[in-house]
C-alpha positions, 0 to 999 in steps of 0.5 A: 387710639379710638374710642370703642363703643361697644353694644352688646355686653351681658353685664348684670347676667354674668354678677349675678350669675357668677358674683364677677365683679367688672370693677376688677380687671379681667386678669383679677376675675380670671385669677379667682375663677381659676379651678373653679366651675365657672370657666367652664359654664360660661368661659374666662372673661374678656372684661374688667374696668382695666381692659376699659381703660386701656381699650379706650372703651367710653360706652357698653350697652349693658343687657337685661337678660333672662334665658327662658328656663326651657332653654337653662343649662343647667340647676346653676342658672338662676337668670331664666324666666319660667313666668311672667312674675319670675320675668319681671323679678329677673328684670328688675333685679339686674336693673338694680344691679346698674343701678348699685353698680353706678351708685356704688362705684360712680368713678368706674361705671355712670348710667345712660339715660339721655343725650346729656348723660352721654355727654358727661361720659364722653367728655373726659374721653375725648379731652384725655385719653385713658392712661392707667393708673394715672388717667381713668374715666368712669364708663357709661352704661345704656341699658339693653333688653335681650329679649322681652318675653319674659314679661306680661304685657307690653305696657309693662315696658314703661317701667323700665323705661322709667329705670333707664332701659333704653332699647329692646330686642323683642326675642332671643329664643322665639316665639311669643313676639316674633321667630326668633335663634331657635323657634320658626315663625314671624310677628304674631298679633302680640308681637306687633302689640310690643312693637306700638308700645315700643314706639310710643315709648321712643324706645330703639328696636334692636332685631338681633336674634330675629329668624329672617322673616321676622327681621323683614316684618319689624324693619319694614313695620316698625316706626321708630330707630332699629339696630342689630346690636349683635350680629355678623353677615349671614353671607359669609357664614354659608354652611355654618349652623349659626347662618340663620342667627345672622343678617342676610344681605336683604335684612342688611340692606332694609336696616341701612335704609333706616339708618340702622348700625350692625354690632359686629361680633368676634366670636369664631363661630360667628365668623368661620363655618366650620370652627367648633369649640375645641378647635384652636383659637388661633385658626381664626384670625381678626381678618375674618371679623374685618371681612365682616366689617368690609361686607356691610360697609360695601352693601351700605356703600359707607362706613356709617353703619357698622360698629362693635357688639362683641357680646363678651362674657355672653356664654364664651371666652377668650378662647372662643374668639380670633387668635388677637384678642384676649381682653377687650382693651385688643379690639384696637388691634383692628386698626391696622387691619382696617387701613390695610383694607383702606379705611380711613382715620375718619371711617376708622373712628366711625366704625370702633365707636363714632357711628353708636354714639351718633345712633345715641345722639339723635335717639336718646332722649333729651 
């Protein structure tokens, strides 16, 4: 099997909003949240260190992510920000949260911060594949910010680059930095400031998120790697209320000329205009994510620049995704899928786990 590498998993939001344990396997967490109220807020869970293993899944981009309290759901939601003081106390608590993870559990989960670290992580990996219970490998975590408003200045950064923060999405909601999933608009002065001293930190850009124009400013302003660790086709999704959450082909074009990776996500909305929570799972099948898949590799006119970034246990569950997924461990299933549409072993490789961890390879540091 491939290695998976996935960029985009809300990790520390979900332990701390829930108390999930990612030590235990899907099937566990799904066992003791049953009748309870969790499944219903946030979905059954995807994720657990078993589906790691038996996925082949080497690497995840772990989020800090706070949702502006504007936007809480609801008195349950304790990962929101209202201030900067409230931004930064959120931050560091699921910085913390890595950090306990990977100290109290190195066997399971190791943290990222360099190209050697990624090296120690991989190697077992791409020596024997994970075979459980007899065979595990410890999975490497690369801290992700979600969203960056909820801090006060931008030179606050370098504090969490210091922690192993690696990559940060300016904006999820929208509009301090730049227009964002809900609110208008494109970069603003402060927005641009963020960007400088994204750069000097080395840190990647990460667009996911970003409304079109503001996309088109921080690919065409900003210096240093971008990605989109979590996003479909905009193209494919005419009709669909998400569309504008979504790349477009002119946003997918500039971020292949910077050398950019898209972290498709398999989550039906994202993938069908039309389907809706309560539809039947199995009215999306993982075709449609292949068609996702196949659109940016035929603008990019390669296999190079796309990977996974399903955003699991982000605010769904399994019955939110195509019919063969269940856990993490089937997005395997894809192969199959992919050579029929005459993909290589090679683009194969690239596409599940290959073309992050070269993205990691030449931006990590050293």
């Amino acid at each position: 099997m491939h290695l998976i590498i996935d960029a985009h998993e809300d990790l520390a939001y979900n332990a701390l909003s829930f108390g999930r344990d990612y030590r235990r396997s899907a099937y566990e967490t799904r066992r003791q949240e049953a009748g309870g109220e969790t499944p219903a807020r946030t979905g059954d869970t995807m994720l657990g260190w078993s589906e790691y293993q038996l996925g082949q899944v080497a690497v995840v981009f772990g989020t800090l992510f706070l949702a502006p309290a504007r936007y809480a759901s609801g008195a349950w939601e304790t990962q929101v920000f209202r201030d900067a003081e409230t931004g930064r106390r959120g931050c560091r608590a699921q910085v913390a949260y890595y950090q306990r993870l990977a100290g109290d559990s190195p066997d399971c989960f190791r943290l990222i911060r360099t190209k050697g670290d990624l090296a120690s992580v991989l190697q077992p990996w791409q020596e024997r594949p994970a075979d459980p219970p007899a065979v595990t490998h410890p999975v490497g975590i690369v801290m992700l910010m979600e969203g960056a408003e909820g801090l006060g200045r931008p030179q606050e950064l370098e504090e969490f680059v210091e922690a192993g923060l690696r990559i940060v999405g300016p904006v999820w909601a929208g509009t301090r930095f730049c227009g964002g999933m809900y609110e208008p608009g494109g970069f603003t002065s402060e927005g641009y400031e963020l960007l400088e001293v994204m750069a000097s930190l080395g840190l990647t850009l990460d667009i996911a998120h970003m409304n079109e124009e503001s996309a088109l400013e921080a690919l065409d302003r900003y210096e240093g790697p971008v990605i989109a660790s979590h996003a479909n086709a905009a193209a494919l999704l005419n009709g669909s209320r998400s569309q504008k959450r979504h790349l477009s082909d002119l946003a997918l074009r500039r971020l292949v000329e910077r050398d950019g990776v898209v972290g498709v996500m398999p989550l039906n909305h994202f993938l069908v205009p039309g389907w809706a929570k309560g539809d039947p799972k199995d009215r999306v099948h993982l075709d449609a994510l292949v068609a996702h898949i196949d659109h940016i590799c035929q603008l990019a006119g390669d296999a190079r620049h796309v990977g996974m970034g399903s955003d699991f246990d982000g605010g769904f569950g399994w019955q939110h995704t195509p019919a063969e997924l269940d856990t993490i461990a089937d997005l395997q299933r894809l192969e199959p899928l992919l050579k029929e549409r005459g993909y290589s072993n090679e683009d194969i490789t690239a596409i599940l786990g290959k073309n992050w961890q070269q993205h990691l390879e030449k931006t990590l540091p050293e």
